[in-house]
C-alpha positions, 0 to 999 in steps of 0.5 A: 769137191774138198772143202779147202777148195775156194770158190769165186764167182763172175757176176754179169755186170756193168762197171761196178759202183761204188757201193761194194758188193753191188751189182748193176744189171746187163752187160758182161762178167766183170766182178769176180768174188769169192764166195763165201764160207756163210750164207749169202743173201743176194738181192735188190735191198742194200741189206744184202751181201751182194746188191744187184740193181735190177727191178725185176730182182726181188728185195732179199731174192736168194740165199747162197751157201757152202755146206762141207765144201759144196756151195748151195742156193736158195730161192727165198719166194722172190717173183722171177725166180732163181735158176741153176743151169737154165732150171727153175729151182723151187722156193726154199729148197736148198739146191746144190751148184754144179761147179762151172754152173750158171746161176740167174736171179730174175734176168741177172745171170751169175758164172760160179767157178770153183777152183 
């Protein structure tokens, strides 16, 4: 994957709030974002980059990023888990994200898709 190449993910959702960057819990995709050139926290807090308002996502639950074009995630110790394609990543290891991958932080689930 070349560097230049942007990256945008669906995120499993209802209707979006009007907080921008949160995501409420259950339903389809219906927010699609680009994914970021920094790191990116994902998480239950409002401090977060996205906010997913779910009860059994952790506070601050993960860390997504891109490193010379290749996206990354990392768990940050949250109590459900972060998974990559239905597989439990460990805590604090930085995981690459094969593109068209499913990510799911607790029972949230995120489609990433690289163009």
């Amino acid at each position: 994957m070349d560097a230049e190449k942007r990256g945008e993910a669906a995120a499993a959702a209802g209707a979006p709030s009007s907080r921008p960057g949160q995501i409420p819990p259950a339903g389809k995709p219906t927010v699609v974002r680009p994914l970021p050139t920094k790191t990116l926290r994902i998480g239950r807090a409002e401090d977060n980059d996205i906010v997913v308002a779910d009860p059994a996502v952790s506070r601050h639950h993960a860390e997504l990023r891109n490193a010379a074009g290749v996206y990354h995630i990392a768990d940050l110790g949250s109590n459900n888990g972060t998974y990559v394609n239905g597989q439990r990543i460990p805590a604090g290891m930085w995981t690459p994200i094969p593109p068209g991958s499913a990510l799911r932080f607790g029972p949230v689930e995120f489609a990433v898709r690289l163009e």
